[in-house]
N, CA and C atoms as a LAMMPS dump frame, in Angstrom:
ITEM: TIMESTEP
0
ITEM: NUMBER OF ATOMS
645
ITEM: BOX BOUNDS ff ff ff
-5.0000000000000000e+02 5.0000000000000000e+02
-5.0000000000000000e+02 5.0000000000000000e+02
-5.0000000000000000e+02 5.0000000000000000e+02
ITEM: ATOMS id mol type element x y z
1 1 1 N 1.076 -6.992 31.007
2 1 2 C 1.898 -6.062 30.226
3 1 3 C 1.916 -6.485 28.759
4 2 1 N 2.008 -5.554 27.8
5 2 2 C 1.708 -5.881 26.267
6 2 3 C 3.374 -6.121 26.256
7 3 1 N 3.53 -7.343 25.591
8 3 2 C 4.12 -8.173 24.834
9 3 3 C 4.872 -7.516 23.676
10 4 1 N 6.126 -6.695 23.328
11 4 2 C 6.342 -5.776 22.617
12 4 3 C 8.113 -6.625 21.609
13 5 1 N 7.925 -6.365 20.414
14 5 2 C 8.76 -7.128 19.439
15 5 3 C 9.974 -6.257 20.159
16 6 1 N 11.434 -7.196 19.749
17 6 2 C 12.635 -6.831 19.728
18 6 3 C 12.798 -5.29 19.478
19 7 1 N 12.221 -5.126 17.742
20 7 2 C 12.487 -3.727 16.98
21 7 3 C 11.135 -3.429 16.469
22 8 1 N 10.856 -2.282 16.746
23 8 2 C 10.249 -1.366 15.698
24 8 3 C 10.204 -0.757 14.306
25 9 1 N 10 -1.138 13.445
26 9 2 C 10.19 -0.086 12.129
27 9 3 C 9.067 0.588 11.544
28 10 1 N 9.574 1.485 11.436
29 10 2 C 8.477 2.744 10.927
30 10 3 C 8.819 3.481 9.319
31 11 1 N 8.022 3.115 8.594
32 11 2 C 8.474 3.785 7.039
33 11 3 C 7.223 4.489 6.501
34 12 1 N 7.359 5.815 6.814
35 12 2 C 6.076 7.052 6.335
36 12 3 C 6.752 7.842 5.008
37 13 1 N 5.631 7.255 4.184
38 13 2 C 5.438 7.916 2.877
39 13 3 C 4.903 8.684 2.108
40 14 1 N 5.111 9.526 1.566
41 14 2 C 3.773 10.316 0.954
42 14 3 C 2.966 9.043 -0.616
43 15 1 N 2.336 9.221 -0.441
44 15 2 C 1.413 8.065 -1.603
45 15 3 C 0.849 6.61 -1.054
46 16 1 N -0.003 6.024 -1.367
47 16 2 C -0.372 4.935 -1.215
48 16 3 C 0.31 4.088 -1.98
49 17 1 N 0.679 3.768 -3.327
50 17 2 C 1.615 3.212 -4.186
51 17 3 C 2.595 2.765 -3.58
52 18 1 N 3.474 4.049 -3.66
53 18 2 C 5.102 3.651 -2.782
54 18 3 C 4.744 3.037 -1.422
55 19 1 N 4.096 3.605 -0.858
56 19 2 C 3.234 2.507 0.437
57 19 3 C 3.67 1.124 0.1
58 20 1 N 2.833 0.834 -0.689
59 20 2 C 2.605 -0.701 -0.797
60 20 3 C 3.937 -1.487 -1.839
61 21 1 N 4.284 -0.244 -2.247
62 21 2 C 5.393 -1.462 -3.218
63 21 3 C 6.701 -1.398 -2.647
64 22 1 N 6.513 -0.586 -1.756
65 22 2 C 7.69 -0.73 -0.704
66 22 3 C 7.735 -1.856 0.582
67 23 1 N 6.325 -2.073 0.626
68 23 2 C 5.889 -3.118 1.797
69 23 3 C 6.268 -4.412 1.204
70 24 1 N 5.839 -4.201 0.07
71 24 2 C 5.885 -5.586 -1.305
72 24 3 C 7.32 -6.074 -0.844
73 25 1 N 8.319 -5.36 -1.076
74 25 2 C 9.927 -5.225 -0.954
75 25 3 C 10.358 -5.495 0.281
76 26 1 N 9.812 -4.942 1.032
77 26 2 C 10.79 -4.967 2.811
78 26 3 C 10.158 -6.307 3.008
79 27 1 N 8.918 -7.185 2.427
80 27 2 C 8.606 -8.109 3.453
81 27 3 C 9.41 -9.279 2.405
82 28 1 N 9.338 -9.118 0.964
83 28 2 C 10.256 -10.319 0.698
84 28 3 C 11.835 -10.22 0.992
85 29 1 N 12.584 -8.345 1.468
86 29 2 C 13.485 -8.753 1.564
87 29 3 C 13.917 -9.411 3.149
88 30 1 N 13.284 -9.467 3.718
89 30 2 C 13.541 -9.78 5.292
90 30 3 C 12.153 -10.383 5.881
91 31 1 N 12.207 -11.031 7.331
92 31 2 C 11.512 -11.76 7.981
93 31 3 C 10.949 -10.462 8.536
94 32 1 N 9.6 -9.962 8.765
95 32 2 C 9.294 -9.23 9.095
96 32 3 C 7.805 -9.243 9.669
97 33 1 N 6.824 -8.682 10.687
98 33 2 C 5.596 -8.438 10.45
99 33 3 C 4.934 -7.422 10.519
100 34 1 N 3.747 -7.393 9.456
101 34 2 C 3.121 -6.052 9.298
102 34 3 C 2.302 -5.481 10.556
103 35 1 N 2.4 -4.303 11.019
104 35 2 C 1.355 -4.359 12.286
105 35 3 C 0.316 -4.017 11.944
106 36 1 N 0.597 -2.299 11.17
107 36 2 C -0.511 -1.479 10.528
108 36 3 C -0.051 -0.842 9.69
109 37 1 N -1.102 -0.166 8.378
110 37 2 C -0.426 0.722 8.54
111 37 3 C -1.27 1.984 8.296
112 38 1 N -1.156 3.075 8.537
113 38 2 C -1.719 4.184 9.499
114 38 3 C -1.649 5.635 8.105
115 39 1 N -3.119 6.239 7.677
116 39 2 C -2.957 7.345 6.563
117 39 3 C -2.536 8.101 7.907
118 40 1 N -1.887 9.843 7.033
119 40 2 C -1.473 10.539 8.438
120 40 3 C -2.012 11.788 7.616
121 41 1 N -3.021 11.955 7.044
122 41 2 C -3.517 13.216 7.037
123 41 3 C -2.528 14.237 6.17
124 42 1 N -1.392 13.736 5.662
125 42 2 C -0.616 14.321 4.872
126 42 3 C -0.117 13.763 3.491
127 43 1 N -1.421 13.406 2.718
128 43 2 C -1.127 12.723 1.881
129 43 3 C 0.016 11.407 1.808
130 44 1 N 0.372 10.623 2.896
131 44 2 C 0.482 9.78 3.395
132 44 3 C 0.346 8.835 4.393
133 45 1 N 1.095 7.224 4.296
134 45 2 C 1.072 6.377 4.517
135 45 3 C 1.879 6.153 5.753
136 46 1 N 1.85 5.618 7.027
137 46 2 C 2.831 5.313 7.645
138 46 3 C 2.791 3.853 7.758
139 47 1 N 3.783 3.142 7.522
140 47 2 C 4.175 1.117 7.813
141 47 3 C 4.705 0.908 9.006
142 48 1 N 3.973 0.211 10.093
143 48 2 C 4.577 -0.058 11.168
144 48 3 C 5.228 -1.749 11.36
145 49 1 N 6.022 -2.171 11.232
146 49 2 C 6.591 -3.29 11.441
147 49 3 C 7.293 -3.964 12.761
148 50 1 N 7.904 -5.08 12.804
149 50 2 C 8.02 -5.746 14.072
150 50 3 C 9.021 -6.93 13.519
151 51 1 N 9.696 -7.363 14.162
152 51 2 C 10.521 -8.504 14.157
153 51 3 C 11.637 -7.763 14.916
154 52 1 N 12.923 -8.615 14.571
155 52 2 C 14.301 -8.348 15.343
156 52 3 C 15.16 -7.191 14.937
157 53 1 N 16.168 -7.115 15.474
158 53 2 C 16.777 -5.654 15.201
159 53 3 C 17.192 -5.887 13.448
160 54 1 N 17.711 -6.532 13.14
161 54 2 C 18.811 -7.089 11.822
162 54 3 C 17.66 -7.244 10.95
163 55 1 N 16.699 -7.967 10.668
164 55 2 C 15.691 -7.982 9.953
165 55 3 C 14.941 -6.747 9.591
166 56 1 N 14.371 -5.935 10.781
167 56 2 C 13.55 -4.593 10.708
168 56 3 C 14.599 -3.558 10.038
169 57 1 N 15.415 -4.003 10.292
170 57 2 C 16.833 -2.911 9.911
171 57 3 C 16.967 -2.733 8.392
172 58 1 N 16.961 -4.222 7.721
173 58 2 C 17.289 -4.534 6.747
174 58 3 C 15.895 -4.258 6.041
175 59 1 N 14.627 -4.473 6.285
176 59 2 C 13.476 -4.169 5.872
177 59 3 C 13.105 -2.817 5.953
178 60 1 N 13.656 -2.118 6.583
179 60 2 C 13.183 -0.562 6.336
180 60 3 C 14.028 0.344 5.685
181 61 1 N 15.797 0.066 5.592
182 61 2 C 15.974 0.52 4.139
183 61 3 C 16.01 0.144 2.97
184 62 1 N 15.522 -1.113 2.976
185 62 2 C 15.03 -1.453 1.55
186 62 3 C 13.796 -1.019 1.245
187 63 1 N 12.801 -0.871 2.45
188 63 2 C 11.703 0.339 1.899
189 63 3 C 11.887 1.674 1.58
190 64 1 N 12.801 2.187 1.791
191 64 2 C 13.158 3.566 2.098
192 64 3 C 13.652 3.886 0.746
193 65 1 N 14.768 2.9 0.658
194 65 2 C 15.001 2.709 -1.16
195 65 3 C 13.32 3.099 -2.17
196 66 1 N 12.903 2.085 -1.913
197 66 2 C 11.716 1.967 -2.912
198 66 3 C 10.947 3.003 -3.502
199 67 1 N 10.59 3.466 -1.615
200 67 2 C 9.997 4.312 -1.421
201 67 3 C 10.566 5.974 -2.695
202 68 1 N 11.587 6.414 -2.515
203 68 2 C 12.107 7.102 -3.366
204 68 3 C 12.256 7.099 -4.438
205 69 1 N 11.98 5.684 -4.856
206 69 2 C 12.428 5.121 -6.386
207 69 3 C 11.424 5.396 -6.666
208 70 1 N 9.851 5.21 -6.401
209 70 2 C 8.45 5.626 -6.672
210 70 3 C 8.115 7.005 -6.46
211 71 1 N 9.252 7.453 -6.228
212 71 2 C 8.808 9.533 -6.192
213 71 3 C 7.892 9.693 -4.78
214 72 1 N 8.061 8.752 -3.624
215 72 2 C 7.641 9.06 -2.415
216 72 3 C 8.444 10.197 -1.668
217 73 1 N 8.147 10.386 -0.45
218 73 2 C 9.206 11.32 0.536
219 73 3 C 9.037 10.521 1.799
220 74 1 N 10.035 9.567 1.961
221 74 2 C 9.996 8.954 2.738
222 74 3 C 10.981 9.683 4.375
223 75 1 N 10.22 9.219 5.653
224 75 2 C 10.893 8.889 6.583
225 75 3 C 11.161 7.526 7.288
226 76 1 N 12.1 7.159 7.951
227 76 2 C 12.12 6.096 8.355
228 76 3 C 13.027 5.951 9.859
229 77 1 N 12.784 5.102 10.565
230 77 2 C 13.289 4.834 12.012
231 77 3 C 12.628 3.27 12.264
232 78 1 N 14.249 3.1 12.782
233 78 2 C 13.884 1.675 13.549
234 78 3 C 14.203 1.927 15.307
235 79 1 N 13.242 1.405 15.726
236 79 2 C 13.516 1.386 17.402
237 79 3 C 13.896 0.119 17.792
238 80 1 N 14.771 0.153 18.447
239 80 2 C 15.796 -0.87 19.113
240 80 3 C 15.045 -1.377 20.763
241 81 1 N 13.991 -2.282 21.166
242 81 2 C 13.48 -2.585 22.304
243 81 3 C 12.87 -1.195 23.228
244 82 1 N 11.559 -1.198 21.696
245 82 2 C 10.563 -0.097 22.187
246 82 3 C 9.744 -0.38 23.461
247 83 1 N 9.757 0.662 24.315
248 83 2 C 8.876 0.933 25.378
249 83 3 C 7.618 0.243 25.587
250 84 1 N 6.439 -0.344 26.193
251 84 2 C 5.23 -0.876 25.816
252 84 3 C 4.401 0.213 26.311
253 85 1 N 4.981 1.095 27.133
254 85 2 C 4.492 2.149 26.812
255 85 3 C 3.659 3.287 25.491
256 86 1 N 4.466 2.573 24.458
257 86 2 C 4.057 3.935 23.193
258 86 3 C 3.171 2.69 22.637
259 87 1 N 3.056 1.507 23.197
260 87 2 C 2.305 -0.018 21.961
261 87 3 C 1.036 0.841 22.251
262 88 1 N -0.048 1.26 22.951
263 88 2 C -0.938 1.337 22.559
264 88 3 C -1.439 2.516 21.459
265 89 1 N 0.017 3.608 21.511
266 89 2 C -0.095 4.555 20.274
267 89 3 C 0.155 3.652 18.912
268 90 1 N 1.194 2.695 18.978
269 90 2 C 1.638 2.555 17.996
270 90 3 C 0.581 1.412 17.159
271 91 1 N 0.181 0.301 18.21
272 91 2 C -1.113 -0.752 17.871
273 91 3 C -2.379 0.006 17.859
274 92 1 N -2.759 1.231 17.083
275 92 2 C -3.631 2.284 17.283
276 92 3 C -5.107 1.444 17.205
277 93 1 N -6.101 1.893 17.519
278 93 2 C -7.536 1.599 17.629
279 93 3 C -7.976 1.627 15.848
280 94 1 N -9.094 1.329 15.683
281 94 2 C -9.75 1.61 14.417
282 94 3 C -10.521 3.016 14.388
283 95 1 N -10.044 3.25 13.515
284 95 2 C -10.26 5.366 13.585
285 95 3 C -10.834 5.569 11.972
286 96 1 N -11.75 6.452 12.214
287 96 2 C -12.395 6.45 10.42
288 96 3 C -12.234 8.325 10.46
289 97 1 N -11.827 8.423 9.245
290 97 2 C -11.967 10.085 8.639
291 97 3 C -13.11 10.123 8.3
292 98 1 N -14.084 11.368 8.911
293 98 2 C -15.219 11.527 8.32
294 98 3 C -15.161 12.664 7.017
295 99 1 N -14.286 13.221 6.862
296 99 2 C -13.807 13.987 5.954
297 99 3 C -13.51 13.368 4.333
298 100 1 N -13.348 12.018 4.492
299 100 2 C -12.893 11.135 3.282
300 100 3 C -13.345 10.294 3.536
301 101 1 N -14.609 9.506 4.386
302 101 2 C -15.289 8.488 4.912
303 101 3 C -14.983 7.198 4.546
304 102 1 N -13.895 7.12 5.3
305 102 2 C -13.12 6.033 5.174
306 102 3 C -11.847 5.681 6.058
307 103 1 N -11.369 4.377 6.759
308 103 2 C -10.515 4.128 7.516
309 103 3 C -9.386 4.855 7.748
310 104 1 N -8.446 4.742 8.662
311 104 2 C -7.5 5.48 8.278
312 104 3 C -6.465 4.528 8.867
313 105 1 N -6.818 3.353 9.705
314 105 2 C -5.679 2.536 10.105
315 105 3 C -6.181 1.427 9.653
316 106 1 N -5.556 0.798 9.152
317 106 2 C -5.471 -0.509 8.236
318 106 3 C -4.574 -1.779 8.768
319 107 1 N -5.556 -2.554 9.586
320 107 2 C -4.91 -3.821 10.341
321 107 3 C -5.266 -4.832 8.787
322 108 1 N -3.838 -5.743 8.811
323 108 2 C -3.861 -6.597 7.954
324 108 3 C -4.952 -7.805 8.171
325 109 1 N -5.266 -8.082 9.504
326 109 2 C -6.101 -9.103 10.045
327 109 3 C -8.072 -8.748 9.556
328 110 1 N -7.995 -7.348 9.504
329 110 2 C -9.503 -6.648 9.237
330 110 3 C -9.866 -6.913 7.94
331 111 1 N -8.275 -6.347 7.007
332 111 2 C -8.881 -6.39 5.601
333 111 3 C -9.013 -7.553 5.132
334 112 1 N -7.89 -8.496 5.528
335 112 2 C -8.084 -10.091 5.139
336 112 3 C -9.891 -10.768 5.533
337 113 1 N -10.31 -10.348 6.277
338 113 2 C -11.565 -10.562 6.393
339 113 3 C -12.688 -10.681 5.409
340 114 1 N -12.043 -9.866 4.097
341 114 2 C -13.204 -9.692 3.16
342 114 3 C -12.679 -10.869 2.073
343 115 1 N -13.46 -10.726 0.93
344 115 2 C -13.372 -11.937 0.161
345 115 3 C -11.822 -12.751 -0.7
346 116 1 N -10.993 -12.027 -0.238
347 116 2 C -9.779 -11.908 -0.632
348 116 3 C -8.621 -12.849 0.231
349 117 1 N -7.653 -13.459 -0.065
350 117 2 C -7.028 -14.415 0.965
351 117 3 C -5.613 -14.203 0.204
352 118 1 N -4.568 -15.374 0.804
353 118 2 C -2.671 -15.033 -0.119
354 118 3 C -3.024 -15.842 -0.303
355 119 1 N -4.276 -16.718 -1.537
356 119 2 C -4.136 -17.585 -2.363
357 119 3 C -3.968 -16.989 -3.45
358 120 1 N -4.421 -15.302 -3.391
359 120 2 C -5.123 -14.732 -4.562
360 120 3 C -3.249 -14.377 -5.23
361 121 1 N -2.287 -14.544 -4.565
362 121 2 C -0.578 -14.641 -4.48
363 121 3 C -0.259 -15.913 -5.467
364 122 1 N -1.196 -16.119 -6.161
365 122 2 C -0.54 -18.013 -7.045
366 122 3 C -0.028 -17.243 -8.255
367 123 1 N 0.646 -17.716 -8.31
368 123 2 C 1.978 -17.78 -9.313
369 123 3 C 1.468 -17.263 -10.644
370 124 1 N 2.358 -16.103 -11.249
371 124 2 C 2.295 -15.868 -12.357
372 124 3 C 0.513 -14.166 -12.341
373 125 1 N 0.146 -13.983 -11.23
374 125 2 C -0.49 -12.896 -11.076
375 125 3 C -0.108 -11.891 -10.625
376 126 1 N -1.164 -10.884 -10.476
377 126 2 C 0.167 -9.15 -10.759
378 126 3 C -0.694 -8.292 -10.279
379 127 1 N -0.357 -7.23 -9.199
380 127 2 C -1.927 -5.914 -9.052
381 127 3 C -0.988 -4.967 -9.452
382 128 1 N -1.926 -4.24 -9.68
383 128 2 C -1.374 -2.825 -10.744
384 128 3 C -1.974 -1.696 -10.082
385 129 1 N -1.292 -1.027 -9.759
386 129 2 C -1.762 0.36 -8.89
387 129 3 C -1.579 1.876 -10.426
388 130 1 N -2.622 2.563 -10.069
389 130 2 C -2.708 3.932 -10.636
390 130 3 C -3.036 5.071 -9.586
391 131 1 N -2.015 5.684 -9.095
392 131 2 C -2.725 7.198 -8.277
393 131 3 C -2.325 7.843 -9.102
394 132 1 N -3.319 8.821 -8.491
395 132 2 C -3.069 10.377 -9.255
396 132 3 C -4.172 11.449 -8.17
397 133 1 N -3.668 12.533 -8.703
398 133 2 C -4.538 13.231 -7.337
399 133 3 C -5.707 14.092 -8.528
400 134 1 N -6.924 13.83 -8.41
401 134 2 C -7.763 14.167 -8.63
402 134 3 C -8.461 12.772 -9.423
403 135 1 N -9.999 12.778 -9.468
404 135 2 C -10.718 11.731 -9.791
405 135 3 C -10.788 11.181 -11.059
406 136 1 N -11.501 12.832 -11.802
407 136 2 C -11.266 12.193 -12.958
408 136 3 C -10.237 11.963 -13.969
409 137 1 N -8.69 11.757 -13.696
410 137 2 C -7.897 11.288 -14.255
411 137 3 C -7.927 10.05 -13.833
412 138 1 N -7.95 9.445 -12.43
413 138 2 C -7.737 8.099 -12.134
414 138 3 C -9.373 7.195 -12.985
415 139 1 N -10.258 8.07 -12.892
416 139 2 C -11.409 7.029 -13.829
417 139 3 C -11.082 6.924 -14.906
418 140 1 N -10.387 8.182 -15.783
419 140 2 C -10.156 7.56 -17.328
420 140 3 C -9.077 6.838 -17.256
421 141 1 N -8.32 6.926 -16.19
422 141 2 C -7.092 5.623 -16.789
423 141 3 C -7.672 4.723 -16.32
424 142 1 N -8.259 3.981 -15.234
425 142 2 C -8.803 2.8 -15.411
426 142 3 C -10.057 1.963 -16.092
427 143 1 N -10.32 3.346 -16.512
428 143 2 C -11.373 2.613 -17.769
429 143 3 C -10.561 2.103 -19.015
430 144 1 N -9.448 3.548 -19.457
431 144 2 C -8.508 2.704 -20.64
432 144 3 C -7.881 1.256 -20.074
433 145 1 N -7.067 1.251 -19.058
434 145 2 C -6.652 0.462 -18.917
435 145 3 C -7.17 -1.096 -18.804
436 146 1 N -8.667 -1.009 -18.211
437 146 2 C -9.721 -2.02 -18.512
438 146 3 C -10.07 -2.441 -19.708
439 147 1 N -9.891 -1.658 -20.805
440 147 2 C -10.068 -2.027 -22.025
441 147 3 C -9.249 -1.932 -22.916
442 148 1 N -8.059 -2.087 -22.23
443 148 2 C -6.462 -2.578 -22.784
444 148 3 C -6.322 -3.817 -22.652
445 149 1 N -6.4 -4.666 -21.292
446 149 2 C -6.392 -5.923 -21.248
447 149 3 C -6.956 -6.773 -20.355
448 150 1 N -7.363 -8.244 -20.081
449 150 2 C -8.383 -8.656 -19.07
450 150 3 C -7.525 -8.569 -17.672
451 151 1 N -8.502 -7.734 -17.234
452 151 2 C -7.839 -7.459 -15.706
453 151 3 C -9.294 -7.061 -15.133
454 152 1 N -9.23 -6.903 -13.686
455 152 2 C -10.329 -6.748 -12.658
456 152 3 C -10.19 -5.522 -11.882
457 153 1 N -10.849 -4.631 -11.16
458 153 2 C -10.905 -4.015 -10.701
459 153 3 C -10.69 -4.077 -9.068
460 154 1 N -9.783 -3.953 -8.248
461 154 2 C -10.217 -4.747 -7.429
462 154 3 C -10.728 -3.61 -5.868
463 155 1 N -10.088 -2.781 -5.91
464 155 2 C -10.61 -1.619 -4.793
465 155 3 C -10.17 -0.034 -4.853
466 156 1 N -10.641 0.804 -4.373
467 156 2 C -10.333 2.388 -4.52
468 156 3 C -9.664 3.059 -3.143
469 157 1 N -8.805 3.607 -3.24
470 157 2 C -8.113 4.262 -1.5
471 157 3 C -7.768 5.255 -2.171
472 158 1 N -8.512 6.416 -0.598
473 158 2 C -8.068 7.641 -1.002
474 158 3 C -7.27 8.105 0.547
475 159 1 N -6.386 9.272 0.127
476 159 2 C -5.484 9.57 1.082
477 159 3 C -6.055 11.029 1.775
478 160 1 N -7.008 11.843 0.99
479 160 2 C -7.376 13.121 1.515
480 160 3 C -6.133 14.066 0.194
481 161 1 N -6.795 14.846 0.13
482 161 2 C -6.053 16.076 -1.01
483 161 3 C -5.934 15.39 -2.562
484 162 1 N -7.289 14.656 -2.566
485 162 2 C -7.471 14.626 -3.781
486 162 3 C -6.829 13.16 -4.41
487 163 1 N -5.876 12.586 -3.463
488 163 2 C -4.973 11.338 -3.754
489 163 3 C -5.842 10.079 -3.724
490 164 1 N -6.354 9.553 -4.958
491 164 2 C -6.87 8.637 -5.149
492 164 3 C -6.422 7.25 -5.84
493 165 1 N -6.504 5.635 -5.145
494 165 2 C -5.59 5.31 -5.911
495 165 3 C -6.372 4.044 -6.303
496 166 1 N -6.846 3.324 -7.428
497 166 2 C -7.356 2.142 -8.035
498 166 3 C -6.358 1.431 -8.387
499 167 1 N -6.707 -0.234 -7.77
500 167 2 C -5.716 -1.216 -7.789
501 167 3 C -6.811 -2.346 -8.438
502 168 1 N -5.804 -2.589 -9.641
503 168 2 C -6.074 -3.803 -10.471
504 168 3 C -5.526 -5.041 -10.21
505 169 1 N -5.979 -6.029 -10.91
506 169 2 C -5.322 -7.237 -10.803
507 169 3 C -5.714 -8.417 -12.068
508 170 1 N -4.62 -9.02 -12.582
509 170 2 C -4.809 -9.86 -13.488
510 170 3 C -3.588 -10.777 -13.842
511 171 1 N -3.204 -11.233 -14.814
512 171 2 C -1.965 -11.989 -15.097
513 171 3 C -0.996 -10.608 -15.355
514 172 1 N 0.601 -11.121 -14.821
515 172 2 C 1.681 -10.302 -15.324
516 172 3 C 1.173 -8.935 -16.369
517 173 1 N 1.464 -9.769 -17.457
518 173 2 C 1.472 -9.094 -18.924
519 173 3 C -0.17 -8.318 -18.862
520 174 1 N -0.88 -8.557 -18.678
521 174 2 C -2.352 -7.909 -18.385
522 174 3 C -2.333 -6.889 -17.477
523 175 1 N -1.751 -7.27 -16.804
524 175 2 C -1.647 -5.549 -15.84
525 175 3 C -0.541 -5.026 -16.431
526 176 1 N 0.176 -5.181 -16.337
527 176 2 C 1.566 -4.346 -17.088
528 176 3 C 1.118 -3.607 -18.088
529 177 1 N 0.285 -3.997 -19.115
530 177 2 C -0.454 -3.673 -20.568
531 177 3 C -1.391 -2.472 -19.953
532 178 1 N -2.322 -2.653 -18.63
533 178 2 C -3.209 -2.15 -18.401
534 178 3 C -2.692 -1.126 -17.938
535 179 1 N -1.68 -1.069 -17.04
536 179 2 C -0.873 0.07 -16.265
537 179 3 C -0.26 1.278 -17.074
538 180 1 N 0.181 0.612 -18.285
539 180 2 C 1.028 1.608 -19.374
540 180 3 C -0.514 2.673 -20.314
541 181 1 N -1.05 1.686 -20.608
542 181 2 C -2.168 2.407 -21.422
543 181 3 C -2.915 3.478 -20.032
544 182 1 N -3.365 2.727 -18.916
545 182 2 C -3.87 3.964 -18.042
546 182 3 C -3.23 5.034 -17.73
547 183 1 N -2.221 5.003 -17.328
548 183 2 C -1.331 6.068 -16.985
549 183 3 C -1.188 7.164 -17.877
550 184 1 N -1.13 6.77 -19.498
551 184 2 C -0.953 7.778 -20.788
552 184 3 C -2.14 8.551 -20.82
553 185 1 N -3.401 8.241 -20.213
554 185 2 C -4.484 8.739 -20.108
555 185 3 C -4.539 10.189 -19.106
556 186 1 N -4.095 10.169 -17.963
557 186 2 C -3.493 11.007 -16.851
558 186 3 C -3.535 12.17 -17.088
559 187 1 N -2.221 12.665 -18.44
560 187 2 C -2.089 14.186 -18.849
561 187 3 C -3.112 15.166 -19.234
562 188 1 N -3.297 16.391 -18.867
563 188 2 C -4.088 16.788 -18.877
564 188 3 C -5.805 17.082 -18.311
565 189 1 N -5.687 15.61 -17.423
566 189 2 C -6.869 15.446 -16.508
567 189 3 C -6.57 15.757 -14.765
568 190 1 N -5.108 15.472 -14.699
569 190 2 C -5.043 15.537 -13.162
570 190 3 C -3.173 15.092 -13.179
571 191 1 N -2.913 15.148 -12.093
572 191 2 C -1.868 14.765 -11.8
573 191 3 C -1.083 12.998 -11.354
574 192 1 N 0.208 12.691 -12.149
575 192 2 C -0.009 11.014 -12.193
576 192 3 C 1.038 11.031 -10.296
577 193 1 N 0.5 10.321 -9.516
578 193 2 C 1.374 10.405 -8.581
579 193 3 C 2.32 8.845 -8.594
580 194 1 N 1.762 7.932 -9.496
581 194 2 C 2.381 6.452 -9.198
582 194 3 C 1.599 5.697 -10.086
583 195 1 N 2.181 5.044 -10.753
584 195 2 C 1.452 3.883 -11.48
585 195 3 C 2.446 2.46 -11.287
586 196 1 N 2.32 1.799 -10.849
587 196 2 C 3.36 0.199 -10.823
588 196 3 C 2.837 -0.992 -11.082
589 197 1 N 3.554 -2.104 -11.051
590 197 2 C 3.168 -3.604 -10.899
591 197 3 C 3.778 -3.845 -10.015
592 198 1 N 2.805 -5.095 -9.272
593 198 2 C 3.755 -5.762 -8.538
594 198 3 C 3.423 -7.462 -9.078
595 199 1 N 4.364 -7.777 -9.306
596 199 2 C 4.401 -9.397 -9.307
597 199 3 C 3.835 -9.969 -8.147
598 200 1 N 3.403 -11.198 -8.258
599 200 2 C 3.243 -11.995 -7.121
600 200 3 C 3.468 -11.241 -6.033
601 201 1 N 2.681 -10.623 -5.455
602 201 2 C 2.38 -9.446 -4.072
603 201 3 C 2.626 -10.261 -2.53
604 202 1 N 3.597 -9.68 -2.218
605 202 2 C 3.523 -10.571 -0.947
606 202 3 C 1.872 -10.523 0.071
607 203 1 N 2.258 -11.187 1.305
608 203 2 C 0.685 -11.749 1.506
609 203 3 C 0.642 -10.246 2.436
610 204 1 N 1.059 -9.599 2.889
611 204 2 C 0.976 -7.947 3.526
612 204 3 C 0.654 -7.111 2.665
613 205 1 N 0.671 -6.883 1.491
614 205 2 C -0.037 -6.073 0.395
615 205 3 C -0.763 -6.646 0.033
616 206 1 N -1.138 -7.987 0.065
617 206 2 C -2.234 -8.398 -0.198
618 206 3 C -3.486 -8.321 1.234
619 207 1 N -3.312 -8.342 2.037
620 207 2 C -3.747 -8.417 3.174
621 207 3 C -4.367 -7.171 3.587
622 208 1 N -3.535 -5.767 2.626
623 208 2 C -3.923 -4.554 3.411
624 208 3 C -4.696 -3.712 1.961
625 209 1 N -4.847 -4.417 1.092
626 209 2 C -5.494 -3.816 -0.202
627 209 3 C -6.249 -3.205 0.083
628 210 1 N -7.289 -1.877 -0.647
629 210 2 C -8.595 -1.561 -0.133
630 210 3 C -9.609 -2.528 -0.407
631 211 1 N -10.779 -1.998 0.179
632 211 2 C -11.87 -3.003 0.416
633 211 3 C -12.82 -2.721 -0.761
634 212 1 N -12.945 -4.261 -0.788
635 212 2 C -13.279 -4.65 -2.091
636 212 3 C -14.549 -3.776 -2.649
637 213 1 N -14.785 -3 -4.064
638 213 2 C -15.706 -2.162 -4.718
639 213 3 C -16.947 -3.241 -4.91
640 214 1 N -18.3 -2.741 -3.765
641 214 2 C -19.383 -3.413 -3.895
642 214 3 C -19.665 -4.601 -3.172
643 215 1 N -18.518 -3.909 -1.954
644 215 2 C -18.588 -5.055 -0.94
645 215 3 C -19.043 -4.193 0.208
């Protein structure tokens, strides 16, 4: 029989951004673990989590918060000693959209696989997210923003309906610099759905980043 956590938490978002800077949040504010987390074909994200009732509790409305604060539309539910019944819906298989040729469930254990580790988490570094729904607004802001300040490029995720999102990375002040100048770029090319920093990224946003450009 599958082995099933205390609690369940579930936090579905519209955006990849609020996705992740909400994950950023629920995992430093509480003991928590990431399972997956799952695009749903509706221009969002769903976060599936695990630990105890009080923790998952406390970690999914502090995502839920976030989530809104980033102009997401969040839902959220915690299950209280889920069924092992629904684990094999909920621990879903690896499933690819051929429509946007690309994953659509995102195990933290898969992406950590590529050249990337929570060393890349040392002190005083920062990833910088830009969505926007259509392409060529997200290329001219990360070209400005590349040549605002030294920062790296580090992968591209798209959600389907045009939601595309490039995540940078460099020191604090270098992405922050890079984030403000890309974003001003936006108007008039496409629509801005999220631009943020995150400080020192916990190791679950780091873990579930997209896969690395030219890998």
């Amino acid at each position: 029989m599958v082995q099933v956590p205390a609690a369940l938490g579930l936090l579905e978002t519209t955006g990849f951004t609020p996705a992740m800077v909400a994950l950023d949040a629920m995992e430093k504010a509480a003991r928590i673990e990431i399972i997956q987390a799952e695009l749903n074909d509706a221009l969002g994200v769903v976060l599936k989590i695990a630990g105890d009732v009080a923790n998952v509790s406390r970690a999914i409305e502090t995502g839920r918060e976030w989530a809104e604060r980033m102009g997401g539309k969040p839902s959220a539910q915690v299950i209280s000693r889920p069924t092992p019944d629904i684990w094999p819906v909920v621990d879903g298989p690896r499933e690819v959209n051929p429509l946007i040729q690309q994953e659509v469930v995102h195990r933290p254990a898969d992406r950590a696989k590529g050249d990337r580790s929570v060393s890349d988490s040392a002190e005083g570094s920062a990833l910088g997210f830009i969505e926007t729904q259509g392409f060529t607004a997200v290329f001219q802001a990360i070209d400005t923003a590349c040549k605002a300040a030294n920062v790296e490029v580090l992968g591209k995720e798209k959600l389907g309906g045009g939601y595309v999102t490039i995540v940078i990375r460099g020191d604090v002040a270098a992405v922050a610099a890079a984030v403000e100048s890309g974003k001003r770029q936006v108007e008039g090319l496409g629509k801005l759905i999220a631009a943020h920093v995150i400080p020192r990224p916990s190791a679950s946003v780091l873990a579930l980043l997209p896969p690395a450009i030219g890998k």
